[in-house]
ZAMARGU-4260 file (C-alpha; in steps of 0.2 Angstrom, whole numbers, plus 5000, padded with zeros to 4 digits):
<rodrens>
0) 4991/4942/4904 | 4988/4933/4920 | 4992/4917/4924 | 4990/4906/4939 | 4998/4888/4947
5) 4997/4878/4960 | 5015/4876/4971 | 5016/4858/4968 | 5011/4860/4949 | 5023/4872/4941
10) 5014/4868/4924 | 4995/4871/4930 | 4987/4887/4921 | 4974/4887/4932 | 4969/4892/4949
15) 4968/4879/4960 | 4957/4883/4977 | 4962/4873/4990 | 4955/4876/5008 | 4966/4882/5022
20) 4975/4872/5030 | 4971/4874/5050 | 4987/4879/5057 | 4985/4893/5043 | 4968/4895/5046
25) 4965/4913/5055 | 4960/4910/5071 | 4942/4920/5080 | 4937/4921/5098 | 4920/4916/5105
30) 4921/4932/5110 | 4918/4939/5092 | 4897/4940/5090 | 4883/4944/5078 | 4871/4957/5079
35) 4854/4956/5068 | 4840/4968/5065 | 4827/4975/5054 | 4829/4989/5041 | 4816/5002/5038
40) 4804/4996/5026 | 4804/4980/5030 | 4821/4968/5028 | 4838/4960/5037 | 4852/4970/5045
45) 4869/4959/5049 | 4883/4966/5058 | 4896/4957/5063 | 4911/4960/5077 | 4926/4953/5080
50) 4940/4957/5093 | 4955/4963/5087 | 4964/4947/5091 | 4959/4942/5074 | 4970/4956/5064
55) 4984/4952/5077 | 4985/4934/5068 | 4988/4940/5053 | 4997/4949/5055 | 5010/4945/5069
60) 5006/4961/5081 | 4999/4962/5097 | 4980/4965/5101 | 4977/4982/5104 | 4960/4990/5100
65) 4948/4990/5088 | 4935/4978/5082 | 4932/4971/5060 | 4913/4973/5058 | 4904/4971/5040
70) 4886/4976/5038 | 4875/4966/5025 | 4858/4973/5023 | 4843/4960/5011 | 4828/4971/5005
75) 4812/4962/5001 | 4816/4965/4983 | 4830/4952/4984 | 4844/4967/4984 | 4859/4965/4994
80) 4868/4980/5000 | 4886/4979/5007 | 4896/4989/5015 | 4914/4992/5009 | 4924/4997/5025
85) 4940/5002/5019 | 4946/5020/5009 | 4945/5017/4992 | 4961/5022/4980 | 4963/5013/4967
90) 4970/4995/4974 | 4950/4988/4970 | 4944/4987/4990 | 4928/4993/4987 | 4922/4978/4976
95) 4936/4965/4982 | 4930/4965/5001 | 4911/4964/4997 | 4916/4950/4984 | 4920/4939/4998
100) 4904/4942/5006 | 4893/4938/4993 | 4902/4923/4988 | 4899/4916/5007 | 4880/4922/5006
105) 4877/4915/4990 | 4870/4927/4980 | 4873/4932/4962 | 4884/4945/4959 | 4869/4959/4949
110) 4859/4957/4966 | 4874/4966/4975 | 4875/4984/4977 | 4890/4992/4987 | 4889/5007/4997
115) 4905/5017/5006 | 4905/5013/5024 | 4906/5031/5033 | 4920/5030/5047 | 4914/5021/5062
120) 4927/5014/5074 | 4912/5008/5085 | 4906/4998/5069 | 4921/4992/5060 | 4936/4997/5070
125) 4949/5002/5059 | 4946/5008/5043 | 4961/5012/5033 | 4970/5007/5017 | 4990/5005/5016
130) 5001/4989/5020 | 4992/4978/5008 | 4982/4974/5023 | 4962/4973/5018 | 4964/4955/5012
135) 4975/4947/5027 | 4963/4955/5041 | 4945/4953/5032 | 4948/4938/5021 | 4941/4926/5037
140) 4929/4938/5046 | 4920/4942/5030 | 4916/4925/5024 | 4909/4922/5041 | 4898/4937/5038
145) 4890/4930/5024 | 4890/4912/5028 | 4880/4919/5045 | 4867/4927/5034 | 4865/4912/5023
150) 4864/4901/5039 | 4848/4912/5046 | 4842/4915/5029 | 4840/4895/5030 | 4834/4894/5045
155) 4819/4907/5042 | 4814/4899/5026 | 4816/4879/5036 | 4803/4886/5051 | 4793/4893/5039
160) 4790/4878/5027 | 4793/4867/5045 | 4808/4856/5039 | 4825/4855/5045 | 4836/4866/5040
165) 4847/4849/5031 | 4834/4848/5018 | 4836/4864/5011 | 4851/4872/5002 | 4855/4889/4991
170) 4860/4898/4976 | 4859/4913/4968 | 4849/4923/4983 | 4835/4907/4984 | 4833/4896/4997
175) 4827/4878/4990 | 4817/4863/4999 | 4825/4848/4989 | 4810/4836/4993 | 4796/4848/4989
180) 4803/4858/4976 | 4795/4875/4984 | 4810/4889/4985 | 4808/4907/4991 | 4821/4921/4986
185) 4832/4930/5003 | 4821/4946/5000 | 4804/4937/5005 | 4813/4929/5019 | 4824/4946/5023
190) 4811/4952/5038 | 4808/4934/5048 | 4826/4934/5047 | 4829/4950/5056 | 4820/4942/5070
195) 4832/4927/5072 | 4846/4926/5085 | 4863/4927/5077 | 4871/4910/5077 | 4888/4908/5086
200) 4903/4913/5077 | 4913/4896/5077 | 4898/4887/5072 | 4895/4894/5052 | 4896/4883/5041
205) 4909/4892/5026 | 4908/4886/5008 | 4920/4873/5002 | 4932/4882/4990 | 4926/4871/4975
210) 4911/4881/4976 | 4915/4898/4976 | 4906/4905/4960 | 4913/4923/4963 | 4927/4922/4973
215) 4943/4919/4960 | 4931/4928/4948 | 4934/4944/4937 | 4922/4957/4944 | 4925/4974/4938
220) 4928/4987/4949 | 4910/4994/4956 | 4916/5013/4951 | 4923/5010/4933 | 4910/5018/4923
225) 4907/5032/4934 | 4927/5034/4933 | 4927/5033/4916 | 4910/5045/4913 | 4920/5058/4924
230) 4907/5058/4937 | 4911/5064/4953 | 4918/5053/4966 | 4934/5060/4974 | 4937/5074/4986
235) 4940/5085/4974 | 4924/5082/4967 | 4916/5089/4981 | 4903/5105/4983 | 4892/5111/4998
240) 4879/5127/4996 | 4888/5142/4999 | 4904/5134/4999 | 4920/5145/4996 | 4938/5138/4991
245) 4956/5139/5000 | 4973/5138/4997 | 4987/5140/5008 | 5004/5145/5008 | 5019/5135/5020
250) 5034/5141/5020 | 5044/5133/5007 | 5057/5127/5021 | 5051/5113/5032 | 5047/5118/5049
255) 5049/5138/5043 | 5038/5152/5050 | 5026/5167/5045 | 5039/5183/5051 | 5025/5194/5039
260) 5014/5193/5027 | 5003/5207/5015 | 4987/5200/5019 | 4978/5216/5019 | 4984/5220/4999
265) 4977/5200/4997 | 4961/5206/5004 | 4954/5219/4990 | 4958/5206/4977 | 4945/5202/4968
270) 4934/5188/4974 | 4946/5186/4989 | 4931/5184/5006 | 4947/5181/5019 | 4967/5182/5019
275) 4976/5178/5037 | 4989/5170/5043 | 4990/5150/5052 | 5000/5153/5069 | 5000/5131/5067
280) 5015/5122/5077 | 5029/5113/5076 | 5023/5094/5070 | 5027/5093/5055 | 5011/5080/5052
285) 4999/5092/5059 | 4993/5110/5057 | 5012/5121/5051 | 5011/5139/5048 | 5005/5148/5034
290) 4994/5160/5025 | 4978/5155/5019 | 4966/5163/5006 | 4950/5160/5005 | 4940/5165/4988
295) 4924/5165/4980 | 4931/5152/4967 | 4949/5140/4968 | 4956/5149/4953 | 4955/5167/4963
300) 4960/5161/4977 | 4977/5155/4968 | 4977/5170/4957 | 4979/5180/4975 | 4991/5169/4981
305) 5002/5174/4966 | 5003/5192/4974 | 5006/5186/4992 | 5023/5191/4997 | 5027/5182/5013
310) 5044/5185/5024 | 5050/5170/5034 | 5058/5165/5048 | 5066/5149/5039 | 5074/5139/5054
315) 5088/5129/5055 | 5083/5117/5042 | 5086/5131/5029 | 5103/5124/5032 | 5100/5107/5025
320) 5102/5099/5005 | 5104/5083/4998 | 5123/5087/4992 | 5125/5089/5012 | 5118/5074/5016
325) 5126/5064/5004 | 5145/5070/5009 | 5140/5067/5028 | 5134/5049/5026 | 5151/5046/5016
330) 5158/5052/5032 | 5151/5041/5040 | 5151/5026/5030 | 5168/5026/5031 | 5167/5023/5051
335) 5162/5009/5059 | 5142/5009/5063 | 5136/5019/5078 | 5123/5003/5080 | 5124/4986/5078
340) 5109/4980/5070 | 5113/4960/5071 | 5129/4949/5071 | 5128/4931/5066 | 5147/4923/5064
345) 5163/4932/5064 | 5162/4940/5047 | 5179/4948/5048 | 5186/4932/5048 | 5177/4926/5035
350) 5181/4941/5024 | 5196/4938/5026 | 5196/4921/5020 | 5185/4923/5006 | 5192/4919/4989
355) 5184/4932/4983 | 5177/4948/4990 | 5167/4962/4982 | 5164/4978/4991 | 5152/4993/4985
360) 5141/5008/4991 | 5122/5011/4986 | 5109/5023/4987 | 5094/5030/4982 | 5085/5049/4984
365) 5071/5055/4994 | 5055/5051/4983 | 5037/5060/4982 | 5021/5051/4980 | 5013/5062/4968
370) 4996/5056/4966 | 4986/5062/4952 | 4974/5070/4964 | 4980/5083/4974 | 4979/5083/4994
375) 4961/5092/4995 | 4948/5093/5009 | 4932/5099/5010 | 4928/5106/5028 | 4911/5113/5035
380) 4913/5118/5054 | 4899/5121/5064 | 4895/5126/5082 | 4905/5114/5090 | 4908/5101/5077
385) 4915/5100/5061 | 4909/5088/5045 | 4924/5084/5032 | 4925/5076/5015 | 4942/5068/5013
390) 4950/5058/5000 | 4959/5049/5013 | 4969/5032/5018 | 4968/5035/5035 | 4951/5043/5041
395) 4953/5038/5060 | 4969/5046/5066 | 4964/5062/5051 | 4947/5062/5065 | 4962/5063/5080
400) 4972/5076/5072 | 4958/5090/5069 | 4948/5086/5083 | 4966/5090/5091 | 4967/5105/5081
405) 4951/5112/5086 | 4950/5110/5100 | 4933/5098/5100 | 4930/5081/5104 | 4932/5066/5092
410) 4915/5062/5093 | 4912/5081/5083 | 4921/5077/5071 | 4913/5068/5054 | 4924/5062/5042
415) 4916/5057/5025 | 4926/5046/5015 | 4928/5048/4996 | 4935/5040/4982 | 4954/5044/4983
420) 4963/5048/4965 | 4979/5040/4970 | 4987/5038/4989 | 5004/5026/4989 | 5004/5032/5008
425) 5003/5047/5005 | 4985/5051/5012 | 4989/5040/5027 | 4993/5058/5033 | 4981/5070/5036
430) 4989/5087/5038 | 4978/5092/5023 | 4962/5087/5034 | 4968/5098/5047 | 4971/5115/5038
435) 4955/5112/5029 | 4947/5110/5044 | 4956/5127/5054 | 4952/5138/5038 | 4932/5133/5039
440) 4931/5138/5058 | 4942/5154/5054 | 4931/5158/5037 | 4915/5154/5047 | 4909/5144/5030
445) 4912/5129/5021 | 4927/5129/5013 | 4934/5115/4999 | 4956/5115/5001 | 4965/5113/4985
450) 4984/5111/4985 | 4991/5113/4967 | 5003/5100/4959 | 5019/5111/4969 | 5011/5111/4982
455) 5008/5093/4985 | 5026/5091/4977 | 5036/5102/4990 | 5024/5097/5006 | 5027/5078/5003
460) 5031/5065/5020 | 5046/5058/5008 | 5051/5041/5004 | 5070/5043/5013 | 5085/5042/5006
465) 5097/5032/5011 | 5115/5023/5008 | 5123/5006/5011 | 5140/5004/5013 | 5142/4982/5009
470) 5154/4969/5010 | 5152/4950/5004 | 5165/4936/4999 | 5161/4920/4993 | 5170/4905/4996
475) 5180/4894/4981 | 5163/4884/4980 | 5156/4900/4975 | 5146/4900/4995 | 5141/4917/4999
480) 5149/4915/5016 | 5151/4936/5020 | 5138/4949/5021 | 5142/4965/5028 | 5134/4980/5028
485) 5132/4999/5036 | 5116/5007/5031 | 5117/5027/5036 | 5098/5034/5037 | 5092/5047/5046
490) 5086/5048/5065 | 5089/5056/5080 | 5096/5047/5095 | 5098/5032/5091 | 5079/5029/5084
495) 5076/5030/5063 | 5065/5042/5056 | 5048/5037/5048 | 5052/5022/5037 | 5069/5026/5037
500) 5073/5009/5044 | 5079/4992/5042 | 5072/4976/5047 | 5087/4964/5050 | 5077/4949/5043
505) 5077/4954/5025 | 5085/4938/5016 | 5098/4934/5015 | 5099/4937/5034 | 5098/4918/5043
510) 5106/4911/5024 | 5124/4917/5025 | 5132/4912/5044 | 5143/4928/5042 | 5132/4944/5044
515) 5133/4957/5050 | 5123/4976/5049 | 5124/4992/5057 | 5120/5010/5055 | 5122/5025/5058
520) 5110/5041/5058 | 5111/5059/5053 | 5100/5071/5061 | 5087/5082/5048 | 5072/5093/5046
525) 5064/5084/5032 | 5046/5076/5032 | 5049/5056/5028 | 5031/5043/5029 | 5027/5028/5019
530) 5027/5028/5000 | 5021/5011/4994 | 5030/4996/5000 | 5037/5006/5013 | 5056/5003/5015
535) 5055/4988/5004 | 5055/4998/4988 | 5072/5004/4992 | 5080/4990/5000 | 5075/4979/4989
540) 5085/4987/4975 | 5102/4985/4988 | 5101/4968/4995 | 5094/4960/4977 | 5105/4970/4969
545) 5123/4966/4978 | 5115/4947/4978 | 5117/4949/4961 | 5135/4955/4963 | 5139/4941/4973
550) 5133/4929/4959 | 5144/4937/4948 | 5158/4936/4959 | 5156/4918/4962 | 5154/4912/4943
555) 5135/4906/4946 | 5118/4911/4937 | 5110/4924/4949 | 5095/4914/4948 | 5100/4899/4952
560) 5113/4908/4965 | 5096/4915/4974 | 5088/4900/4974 | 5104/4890/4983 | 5103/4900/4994
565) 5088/4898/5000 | 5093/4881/5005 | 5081/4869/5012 | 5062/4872/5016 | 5062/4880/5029
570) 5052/4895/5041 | 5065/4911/5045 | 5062/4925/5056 | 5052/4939/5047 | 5034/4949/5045
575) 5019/4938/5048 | 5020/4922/5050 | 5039/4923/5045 | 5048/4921/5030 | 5046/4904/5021
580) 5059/4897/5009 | 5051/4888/5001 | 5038/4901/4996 | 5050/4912/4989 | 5059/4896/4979
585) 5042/4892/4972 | 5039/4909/4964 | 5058/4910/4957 | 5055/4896/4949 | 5042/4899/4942
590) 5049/4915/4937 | 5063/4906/4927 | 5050/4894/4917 | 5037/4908/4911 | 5052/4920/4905
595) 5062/4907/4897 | 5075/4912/4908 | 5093/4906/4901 | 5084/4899/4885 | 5085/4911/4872
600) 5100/4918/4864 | 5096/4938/4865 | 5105/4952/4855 | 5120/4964/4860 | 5118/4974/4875
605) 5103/4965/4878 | 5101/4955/4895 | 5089/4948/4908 | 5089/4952/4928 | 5080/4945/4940
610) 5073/4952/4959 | 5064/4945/4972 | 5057/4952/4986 | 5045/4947/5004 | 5036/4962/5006
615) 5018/4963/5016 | 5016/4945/5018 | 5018/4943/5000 | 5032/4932/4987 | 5036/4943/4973
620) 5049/4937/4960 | 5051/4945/4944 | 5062/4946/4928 | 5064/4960/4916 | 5071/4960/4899
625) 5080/4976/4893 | 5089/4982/4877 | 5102/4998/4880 | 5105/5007/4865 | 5122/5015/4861
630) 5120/5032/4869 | 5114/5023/4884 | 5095/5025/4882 | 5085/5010/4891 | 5070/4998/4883
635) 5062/4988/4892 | 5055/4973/4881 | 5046/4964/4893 | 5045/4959/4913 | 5037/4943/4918
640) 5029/4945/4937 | 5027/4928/4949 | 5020/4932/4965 | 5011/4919/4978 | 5000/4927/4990
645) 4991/4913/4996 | 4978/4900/4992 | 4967/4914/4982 | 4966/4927/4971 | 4949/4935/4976
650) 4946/4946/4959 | 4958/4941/4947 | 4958/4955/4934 | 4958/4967/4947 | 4974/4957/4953
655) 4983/4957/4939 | 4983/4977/4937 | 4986/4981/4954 | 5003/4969/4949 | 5006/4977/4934
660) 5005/4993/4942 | 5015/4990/4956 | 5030/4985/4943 | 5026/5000/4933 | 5028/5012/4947
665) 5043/5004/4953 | 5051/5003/4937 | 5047/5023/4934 | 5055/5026/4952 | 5071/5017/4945
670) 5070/5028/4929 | 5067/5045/4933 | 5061/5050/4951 | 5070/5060/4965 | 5069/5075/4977
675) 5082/5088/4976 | 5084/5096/4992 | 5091/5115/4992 | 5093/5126/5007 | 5080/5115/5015
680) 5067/5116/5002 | 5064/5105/4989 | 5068/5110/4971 | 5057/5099/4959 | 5040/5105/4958
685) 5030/5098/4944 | 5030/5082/4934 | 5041/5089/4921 | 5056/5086/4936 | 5048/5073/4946
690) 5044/5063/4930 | 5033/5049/4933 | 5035/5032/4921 | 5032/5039/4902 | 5021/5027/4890
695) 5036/5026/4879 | 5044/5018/4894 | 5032/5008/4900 | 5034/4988/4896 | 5021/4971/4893
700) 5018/4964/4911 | 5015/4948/4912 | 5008/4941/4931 | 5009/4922/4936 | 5000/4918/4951
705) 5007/4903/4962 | 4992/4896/4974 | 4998/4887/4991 | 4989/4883/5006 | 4991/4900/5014
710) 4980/4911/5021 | 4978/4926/5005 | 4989/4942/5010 | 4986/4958/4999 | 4995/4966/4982
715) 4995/4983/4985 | 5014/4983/4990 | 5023/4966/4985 | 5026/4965/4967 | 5033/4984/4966
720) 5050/4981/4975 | 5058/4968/4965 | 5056/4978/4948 | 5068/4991/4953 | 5085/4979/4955
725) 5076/4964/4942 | 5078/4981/4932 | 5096/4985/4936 | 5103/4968/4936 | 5094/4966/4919
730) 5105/4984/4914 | 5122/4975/4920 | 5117/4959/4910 | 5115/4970/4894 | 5130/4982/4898
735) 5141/4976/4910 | 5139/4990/4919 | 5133/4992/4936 | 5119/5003/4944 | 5123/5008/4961
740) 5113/5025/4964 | 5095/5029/4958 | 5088/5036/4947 | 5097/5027/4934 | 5109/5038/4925
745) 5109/5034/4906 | 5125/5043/4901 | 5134/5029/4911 | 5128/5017/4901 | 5134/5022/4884
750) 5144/5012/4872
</rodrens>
């Protein structure tokens, strides 16, 4: 179920399109250009280039490299291709960016087809898909593409009918003279206007939102029947002539070594073409050692594997596990930080003159990404250059690391992007790129990588752990007045491990005028990288959670104890633009009016819990109704999602899933997931330990959109991090029982 509203009308169902405001608006260069030209066979070739100042609007970083290009191309049979840029997996890129497009051009939607963009940083500049990006750096750009194309489109059919361009207008791929009554389709005008100059940038003339007739539209995604026919579209899907099929065998302990391996017995297996062993190196996102086999089919390849007997050299990591971890950072915990992260106030004082104080420890496990699709590459090097098929997030830096790995220049290297069957960060790491690529030179063949489910299980960049160590008070007003806290993560002088850190922004930082946070780092050998909504997927559980703590403490609904908080209307520090109070007041109260928050009288050891959560530029509050049966086993009834991320949702339906499944996942982290580290390997291997959410678990999500006049950021990240502690809080509302450490352990929570 999806719902919309405008900020100023809480009861709106509708979404209302309001234009941008300009100190919203995202700012282009002069510098920024088009190009045109003819396609073979007669039609209209639009590219369009912007500098990278564009992207650094959005999203509060500096301009660096890169350029946003987007290609239309108009046949003479009125067919519009467009190029979709980004890596497709799953989040609905490949039909939400073209969307935008067409809208601006003014075509109907059945005269678009959509092709993959291949990786060309000349072209588009970057091409990647994580952060929840795609929408905040091409929602501009990209109506400026199709505006453009309308604009000369115009102008070819004006000159030739010689009238102004005033007196003719568009719709649905047809240039109209009003006076006359004569219209021509884009196709019939595609080739005189391939020999038009591009008009400036600022001078387009974009569509007034009112008119957007696909743009806030349901479009299904533009590879759903294929998906759901089974035909092939991911990496995995892929085949060459002659091509023959890898695995490879690391070392079960991260950084570990091959000391020996029985590669000649591997040899006379049957089907078995090549056995060797990977020298690789020491970074552990690049090429690591290991033994590869290379068969006439996947299933002997693994068959030999199953006789490979391997010995060694394990490294000091060997001496690593997450019980060691765990006692260390208690250790620690109890210490003052090692680093002061910020300190507003004098929060021992107020501590100390709190009326009441409430202090407790958190913590949450490493974390796999287990996509359905296994890391795969297909990989065909020849001569000097090398042509991959990935299913990958990140195709640019995967380019980078095998040209590195080979040896051969960037501009040898061809990445072909496909379909991706799952990423959540993982494939913004291209290790698999890279062994693919080393076992093709080796095998003098094409060669199609597999990794099996324990593989990609025990070979993961992990979501960190992590533990915090908290202190708050509130006053007799019930005035959160306190907030200290010591978050031990991982590092190594004095710097944090991949996504192992914390911003010292996340509310209620600039709310309480006593804070305080520090950490302290412990030194390790295990892989860490984004999983989705980086960071935020774990803090959220601990700040939103001991907010909730400090609600209790202080006698006050934690609703309405967020929402005081927030105080006045106001801009804080943060990502982007920075964090607005007001935005996050508008989707918690929304929150409480669609789940009846506080209304309804609910059964025994039944209870509501609320989270919000800024994350990637987008407002994300959410409410979760749980029952907890006697022996402690959790249902969740229901969870109402309100998120606000900006003044349009471009493909609504596609919206609302990408929202429902970001609280699904975080909700199945929160119920079953972790990484067991043993002797510096990891113990879980398939999903039967790693247990993704189960249908019997899984709960009605219904999504609320709240429209303000803010440039639209993305919904890949933002809805999933306040499911986990809207979850938790919902558990202590039922139970009176409070979840500290995740994955939630049911036996606490018995009667």
């Amino acid at each position: 179920m999806l719902r919309n509203s405008h900020a100023s009308d809480r009861q709106a169902s509708a979404l209302v399109a309001e234009p941008l405001s300009q100190a919203a608006a995202v700012p282009t260069s002069r510098r920024g250009f088009l190009k045109v030209g003819a396609v073979a066979g007669g039609g209209f070739l639009l590219s369009l280039t912007l500098p990278a100042a564009v992207r650094a609007a959005v999203n509060g970083a500096t301009a660096s490299n890169g350029v946003l290009n987007a290609y239309v191309e108009i046949t003479p049979d009125n067919i519009v291709t467009i190029m979709s840029k980004n890596p497709e997996i799953g989040q609905g890129i490949k039909t939400m960016l073209p969307m935008i497009i067409a809208d601006e051009l003014d075509v109907d939607w059945k005269q678009v087809r959509i092709a993959q963009a291949p990786l060309n940083p000349a072209l588009y500049g970057r091409q990647f898909a994580g952060g929840s990006q795609a929408t905040p750096m091409n929602w501009d750009p990209l109506r400026k593409v199709g505006a453009a194309a309308r604009q000369m489109l115009v102008t070819a059919a004006a000159q030739r009918w010689g009238v102004s361009t005033s007196e003719c207008s568009t719709t649905s791929g047809m240039v109209h003279h009003q006076t006359s009554g004569r219209t021509l389709d884009y196709g019939a005008l595609a080739v005189d206007a391939a020999k038009l100059p591009a008009p400036a940038l600022d001078s387009v003339k974009l569509k007034d939102p009112k008119d957007y007739k696909i743009i806030g539209r349901s479009v299904p995604g533009v590879d759903s029947p294929k998906v759901v026919k089974g035909e092939p579209l991911f990496g995995i899907d892929q085949t060459l002539p002659g091509m023959l099929y890898a695995v490879f065998q690391k070392c079960p302990v991260f950084g570990g070594k091959v000391a020996s391996a029985n590669v000649d017995d591997i040899k006379k297996m049957p089907g078995v073409r090549h056995a060797f062993v990977v020298e690789g190196g020491n970074d552990l996102q690049g090429l690591m050692p290991g033994v590869a086999i290379v068969a006439d089919s996947w299933w002997r390849a693994e068959k030999a594997r199953r006789k490979l007997q391997v010995t060694w050299d394990e490294g000091a990591t060997a001496q690593q596990s997450t019980d060691g971890f765990a006692r260390q950072a208690a250790a620690l915990g109890a210490k003052a930080p090692a680093t002061s992260l910020r300190n507003d106030g004098d929060v021992a004082a107020a501590l100390k003159g709190a009326a009441k104080v409430v202090e407790a420890s958190y913590s949450y496990p490493f974390i796999a990404h287990a996509p359905l699709e296994p890391m795969n590459c297909t990989a065909h090097v020849q001569g000097d250059g090398v042509t991959l098929w990935a299913p990958t997030q990140n195709p640019g830096p995967g380019r980078s690391l095998v040209s590195q790995t080979l040896g051969i220049p960037e501009s040898k290297v061809t990445v072909n992007m496909t379909r991706c069957g799952g990423g959540f960060g993982r494939r913004l790491d291209s290790d698999f790129m890279a062994e693919a690529a080393w076992i093709s030179k080796v095998a003098g063949a094409p060669v199609k990588l597999v990794w099996t489910r324990v593989d990609d299980m025990q070979h993961d960049f992990y979501r960190p752990a992590g533990w915090h160590f908290l202190k708050g008070g509130v006053d007799d007003k019930g005035t959160l007045v306190a907030w200290q806290q010591h978050f031990v993560s991982f590092g190594r002088n004095g710097q944090f491990a991949r996504s192992a850190n914390m911003e010292t922004t996340i509310f209620p930082a600039g709310r309480v005028p006593n804070l305080s946070m520090g950490t302290s780092l412990m030194e390790f050998g295990i892989p860490t990288g984004p999983l989705r909504a980086p960071g935020s997927n774990a803090l959220a559980f601990v700040f939103q959670s001991f907010i909730d703590e400090m609600a209790h403490a202080a006698g006050k609904d934690p609703l309405q104890f967020q929402i005081d908080l927030l105080g006045k209307d106001e801009l804080l520090p943060g990502r982007g633009a920075g964090f607005s109070t007001g935005r996050a007041r508008g989707v918690l109260e929304k929150a409480r009016e669609v789940s009846g928050w506080g209304q309804r009288t609910l059964p025994a050891r039944t209870g509501m819990g609320v989270g919000f959560y800024y994350s990637h530029l987008g407002y994300f509050a959410e409410v979760v109704e749980v029952a907890v049966a006697n022996d402690g086993q959790i249902k969740i009834n229901k969870v109402w999602a309100v998120g606000d991320v900006g003044s349009h949702v471009i493909n609504p339906t596609a919206a609302e899933n990408v929202t429902q499944g970001g609280v699904l996942d975080g909700l199945g982290e929160a119920l079953n997931q972790k990484i067991t580290i043993e002797k510096g390997r990891v113990v879980e291997e398939n999903f039967d330990s790693f247990q993704p959410l189960r249908l019997t678990q899984a709960a009605p999500v219904e999504v609320h959109f709240v429209t303000t006049n803010n440039p639209p950021t993305g919904l890949g990240e933002p809805p999933l991090p306040p499911a986990i502690p809207a979850l938790c809080n919902a558990i202590f509302a039922a139970t009176g029982k409070r979840i500290r450490s995740l994955p939630i352990d049911t036996e606490m929570l018995r009667a």
